[in-house]
C-alpha positions in Angstrom: -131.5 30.1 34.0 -130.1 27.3 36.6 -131.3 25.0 33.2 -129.0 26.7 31.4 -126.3 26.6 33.3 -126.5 22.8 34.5 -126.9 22.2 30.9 -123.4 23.5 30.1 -121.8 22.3 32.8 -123.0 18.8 31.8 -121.9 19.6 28.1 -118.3 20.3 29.3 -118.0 17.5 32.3 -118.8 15.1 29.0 -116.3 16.7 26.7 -118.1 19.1 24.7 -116.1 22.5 24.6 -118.0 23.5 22.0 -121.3 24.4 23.6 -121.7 28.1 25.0 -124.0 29.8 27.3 -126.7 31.8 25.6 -126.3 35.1 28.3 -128.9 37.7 28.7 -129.3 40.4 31.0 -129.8 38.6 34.0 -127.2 40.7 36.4 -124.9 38.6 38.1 -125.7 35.2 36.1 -124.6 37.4 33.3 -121.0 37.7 34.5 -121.1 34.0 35.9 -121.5 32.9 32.0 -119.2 35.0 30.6 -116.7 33.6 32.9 -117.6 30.3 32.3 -117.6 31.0 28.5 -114.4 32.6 28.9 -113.5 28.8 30.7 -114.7 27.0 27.9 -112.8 29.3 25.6 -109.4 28.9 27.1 -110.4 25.1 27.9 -110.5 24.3 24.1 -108.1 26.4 23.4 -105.9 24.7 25.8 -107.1 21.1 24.6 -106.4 21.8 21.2 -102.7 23.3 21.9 -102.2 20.1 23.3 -103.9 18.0 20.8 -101.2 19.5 18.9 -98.3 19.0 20.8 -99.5 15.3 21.8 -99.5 15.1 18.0 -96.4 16.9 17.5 -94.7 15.0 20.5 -95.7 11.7 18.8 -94.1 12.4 15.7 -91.3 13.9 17.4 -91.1 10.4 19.6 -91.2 8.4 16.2 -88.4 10.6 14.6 -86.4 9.4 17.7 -87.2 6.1 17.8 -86.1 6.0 14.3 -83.0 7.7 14.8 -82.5 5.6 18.2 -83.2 2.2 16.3 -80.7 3.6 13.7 -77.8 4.6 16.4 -78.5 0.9 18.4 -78.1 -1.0 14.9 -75.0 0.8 14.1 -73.7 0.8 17.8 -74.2 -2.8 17.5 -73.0 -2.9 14.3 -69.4 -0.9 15.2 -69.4 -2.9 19.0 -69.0 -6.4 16.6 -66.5 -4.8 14.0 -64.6 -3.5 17.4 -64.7 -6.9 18.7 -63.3 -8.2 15.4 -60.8 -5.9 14.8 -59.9 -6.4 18.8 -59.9 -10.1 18.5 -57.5 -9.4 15.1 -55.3 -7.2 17.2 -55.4 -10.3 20.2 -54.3 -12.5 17.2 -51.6 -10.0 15.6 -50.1 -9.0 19.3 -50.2 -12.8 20.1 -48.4 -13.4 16.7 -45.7 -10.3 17.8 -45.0 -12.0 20.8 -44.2 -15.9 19.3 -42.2 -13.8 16.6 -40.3 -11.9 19.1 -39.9 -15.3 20.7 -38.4 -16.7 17.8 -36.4 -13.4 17.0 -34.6 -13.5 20.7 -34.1 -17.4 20.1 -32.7 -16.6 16.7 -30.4 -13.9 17.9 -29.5 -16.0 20.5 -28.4 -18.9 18.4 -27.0 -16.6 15.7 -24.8 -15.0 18.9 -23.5 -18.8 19.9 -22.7 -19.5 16.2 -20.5 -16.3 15.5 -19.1 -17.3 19.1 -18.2 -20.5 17.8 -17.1 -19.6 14.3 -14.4 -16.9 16.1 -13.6 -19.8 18.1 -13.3 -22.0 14.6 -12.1 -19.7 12.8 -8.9 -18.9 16.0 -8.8 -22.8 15.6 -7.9 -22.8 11.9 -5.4 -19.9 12.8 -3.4 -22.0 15.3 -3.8 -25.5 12.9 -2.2 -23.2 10.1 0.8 -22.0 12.3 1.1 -25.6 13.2 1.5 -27.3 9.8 3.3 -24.6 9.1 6.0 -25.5 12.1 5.7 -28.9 10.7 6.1 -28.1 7.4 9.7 -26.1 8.5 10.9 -28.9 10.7 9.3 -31.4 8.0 12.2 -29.0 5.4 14.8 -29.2 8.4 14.9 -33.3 8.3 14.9 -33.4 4.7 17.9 -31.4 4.8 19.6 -33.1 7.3 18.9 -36.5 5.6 20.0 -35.0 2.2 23.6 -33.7 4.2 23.5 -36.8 5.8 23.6 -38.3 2.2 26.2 -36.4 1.4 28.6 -37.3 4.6 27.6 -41.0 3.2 28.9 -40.2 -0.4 31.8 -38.9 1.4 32.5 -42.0 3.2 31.6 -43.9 0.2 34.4 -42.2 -1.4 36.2 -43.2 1.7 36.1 -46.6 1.2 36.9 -46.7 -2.2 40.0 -45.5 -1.5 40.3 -47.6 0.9 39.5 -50.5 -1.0 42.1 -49.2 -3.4 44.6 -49.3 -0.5 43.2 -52.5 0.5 43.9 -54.0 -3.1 47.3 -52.4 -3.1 48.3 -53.7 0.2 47.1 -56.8 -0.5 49.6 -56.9 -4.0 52.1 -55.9 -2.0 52.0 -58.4 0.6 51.8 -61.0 -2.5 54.9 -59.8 -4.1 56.4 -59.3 -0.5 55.5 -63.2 0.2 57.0 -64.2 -3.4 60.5 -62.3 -2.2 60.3 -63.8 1.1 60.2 -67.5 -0.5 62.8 -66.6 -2.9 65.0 -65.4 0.2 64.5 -68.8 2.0 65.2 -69.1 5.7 65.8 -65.8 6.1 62.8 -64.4 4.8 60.4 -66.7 6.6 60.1 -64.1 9.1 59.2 -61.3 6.5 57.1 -63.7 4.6 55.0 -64.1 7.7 54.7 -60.7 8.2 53.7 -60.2 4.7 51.1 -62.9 5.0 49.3 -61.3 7.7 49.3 -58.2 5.9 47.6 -59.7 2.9 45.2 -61.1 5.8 44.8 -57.7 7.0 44.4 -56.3 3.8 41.8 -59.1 2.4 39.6 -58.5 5.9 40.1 -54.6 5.0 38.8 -55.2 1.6 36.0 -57.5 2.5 35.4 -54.8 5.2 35.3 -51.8 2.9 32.5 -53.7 0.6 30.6 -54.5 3.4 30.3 -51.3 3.9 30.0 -50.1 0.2 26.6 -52.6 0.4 25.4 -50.7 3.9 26.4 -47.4 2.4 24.4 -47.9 -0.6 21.5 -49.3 1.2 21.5 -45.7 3.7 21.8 -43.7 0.2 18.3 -46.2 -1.2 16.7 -44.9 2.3 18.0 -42.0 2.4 17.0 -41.1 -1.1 13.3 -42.5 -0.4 13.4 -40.1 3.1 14.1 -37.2 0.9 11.3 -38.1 -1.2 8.7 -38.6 1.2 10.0 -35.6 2.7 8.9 -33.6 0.1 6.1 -35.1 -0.2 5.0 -34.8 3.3 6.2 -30.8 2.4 4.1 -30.5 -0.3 1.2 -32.4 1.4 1.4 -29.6 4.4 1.6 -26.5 1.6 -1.7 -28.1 0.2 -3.6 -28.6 3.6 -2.2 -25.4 5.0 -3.9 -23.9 1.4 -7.1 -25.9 1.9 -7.0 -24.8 5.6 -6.6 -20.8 4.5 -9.6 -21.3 2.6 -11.2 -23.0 4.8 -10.3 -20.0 7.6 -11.5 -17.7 4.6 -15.1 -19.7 4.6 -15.1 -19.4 8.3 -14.6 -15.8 8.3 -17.1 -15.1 5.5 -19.7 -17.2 7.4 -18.4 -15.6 10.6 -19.1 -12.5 9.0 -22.5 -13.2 7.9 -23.4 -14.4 10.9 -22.5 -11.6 12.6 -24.6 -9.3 10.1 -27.7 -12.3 10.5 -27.6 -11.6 14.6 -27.6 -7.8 14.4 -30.4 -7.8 11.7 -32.2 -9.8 13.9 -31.7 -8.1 17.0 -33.0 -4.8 14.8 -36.1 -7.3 13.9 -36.4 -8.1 17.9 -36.3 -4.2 18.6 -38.4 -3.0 15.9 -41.4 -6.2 16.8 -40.7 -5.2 20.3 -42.1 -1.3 19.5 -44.5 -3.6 17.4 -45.8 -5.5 20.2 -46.2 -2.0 22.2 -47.7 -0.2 20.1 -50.2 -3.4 19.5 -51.1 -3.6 23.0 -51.9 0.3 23.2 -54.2 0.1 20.3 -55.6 -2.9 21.7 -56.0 -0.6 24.7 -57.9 1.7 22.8 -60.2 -0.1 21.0 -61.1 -2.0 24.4 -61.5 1.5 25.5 -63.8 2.1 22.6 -65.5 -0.9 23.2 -66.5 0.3 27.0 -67.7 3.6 25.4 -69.5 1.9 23.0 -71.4 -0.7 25.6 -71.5 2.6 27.7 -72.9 4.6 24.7 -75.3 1.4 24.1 -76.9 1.4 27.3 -77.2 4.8 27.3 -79.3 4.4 24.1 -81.3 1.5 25.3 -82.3 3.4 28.4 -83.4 6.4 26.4 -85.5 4.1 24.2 -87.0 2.6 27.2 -87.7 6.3 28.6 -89.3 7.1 24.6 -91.5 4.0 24.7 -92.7 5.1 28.0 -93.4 8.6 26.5 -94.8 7.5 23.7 -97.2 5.5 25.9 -98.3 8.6 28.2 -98.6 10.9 25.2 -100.8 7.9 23.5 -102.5 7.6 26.6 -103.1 11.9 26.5 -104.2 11.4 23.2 -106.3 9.2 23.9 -107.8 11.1 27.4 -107.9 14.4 24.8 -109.8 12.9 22.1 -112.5 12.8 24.4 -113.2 16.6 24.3 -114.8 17.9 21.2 -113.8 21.5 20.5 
């Protein structure tokens, strides 16, 4: 009977669940092997429950291995599509900024521009009511030269007259001196008197041609002063026209420019919001990316924890396959 017994006991130390105890009515080594029968029993029952969840717990680690290669490959996978779309964003936020540089510079320079074409454009203004005060006075000299021609027709007229007289005088003084010679000593006195008329009148006549020849040559200049006159007149009409349109052009551009510095302070304002909302998304997707690397470790520890698993159930396996049941 102790055979027996030392038998199965040696048959189970070794791994052999599948040997029993033969029991016979023996008393109390009857009970003792059922009980250890009953051991054996639950022993590779036990053994083969976890036979099967070592098995179950090794395809169950495979599964998540699997699954965990698949997550780390498309963590990886989205953590460089992050980090392209962040460096993209980078790129695009830096690009905002250089354009909203430009856009400020722009607005700025459109802003000194309109300045300066108000400033032009005041400039024309003034040059116009300047030629303009030219072009009046320019009218007043012409007509002062043209009634100053005519006070010199006048006193060409004058003179002719007094030419006539001159002439007439001169005649008379002639005839006078013939009478006085006729009237012999007593008409040396008048003759003498007549001669100095004749003088006077010859001097008066000389006189009055002289003046005829200055006369005409004031009327020659006079004339020519007219005429330039009204062509300095006409030249002012013509610049103060070319100067209106020129204050038109000025305006226009003034205008434009005007419309060119508020559309680009809209375009500074809206790449402003731009730029914001840039850098928030940048925000986020660096945000993301911690997650992600977070996520990533996360996984990679979990992995490491599997392999270790895997390893002790492999290891259980391996200690269970050494009981047969």
């Amino acid at each position: 009977s102790s055979k027996k017994f030392s038998l199965h006991s040696s048959k189970v130390a070794s791994g052999d669940l599948r040997h029993r105890l033969e029991i016979e009515n023996e008393g109390i080594l009857q009970d003792l092997g059922r009980d250890l029968n009953s051991m054996t029993d639950r022993l590779s029952s036990m053994t083969k429950k976890i036979t099967q969840a070592s098995s179950d717990i090794v395809t169950m680690v495979g599964t998540v291995l699997t699954s965990a290669n698949k997550q780390a490959k498309e963590i990886s996978s989205q953590a460089s599509a992050i980090n392209q779309i962040s460096a993209s964003l980078e790129e695009i936020d830096n690009s905002s900024k250089k354009t909203m540089a430009k856009a400020q510079v722009l607005r700025e320079v459109a802003q000194n521009t309109y300045e300066q074409g108000k400033r032009g454009a005041h400039s024309v203004e003034q040059s116009i009511l300047g030629i303009r005060a030219s072009e009046e006075k320019m009218k007043l000299i012409a007509q002062t030269i043209l009634d100053l021609s005519n006070h010199m027709k006048q006193i060409g007229e004058i003179t002719v007259v007094v030419n006539t007289l001159a002439q007439q005088s001169k005649m008379l003084a002639l005839n006078a001196s013939i009478e006085a010679s006729k009237a012999g000593e007593s008409g040396k006195g008048f003759a003498a008197v007549a001669t100095e008329v004749r003088n006077l009148a010859e001097q008066s006549e000389q006189s009055t041609v002289q003046v005829q020849k200055i006369l005409e040559d004031i009327r020659r200049s006079t004339e020519k002063a007219v005429i330039v006159t009204e062509e300095g007149a006409n030249t002012l009409d013509s610049g103060i026209k070319l100067i209106e349109k020129a204050g038109d052009v000025i305006h226009a551009l003034s205008k434009m420019i005007n419309e060119a510095s508020i559309s680009s302070q809209h375009i500074e304002v809206s790449i402003r919001q731009e730029a914001v909302g840039i850098e928030q998304i940048v925000e986020s997707m660096n945000e993301i990316n911690r997650v992600t690397a977070t996520f990533s470790t996360g996984i990679e520890e979990m992995m490491t924890f599997i392999h270790h698993l895997d390893d002790i159930v492999k290891h259980l396996k391996e200690d269970i396959s050494l009981y047969k049941v």
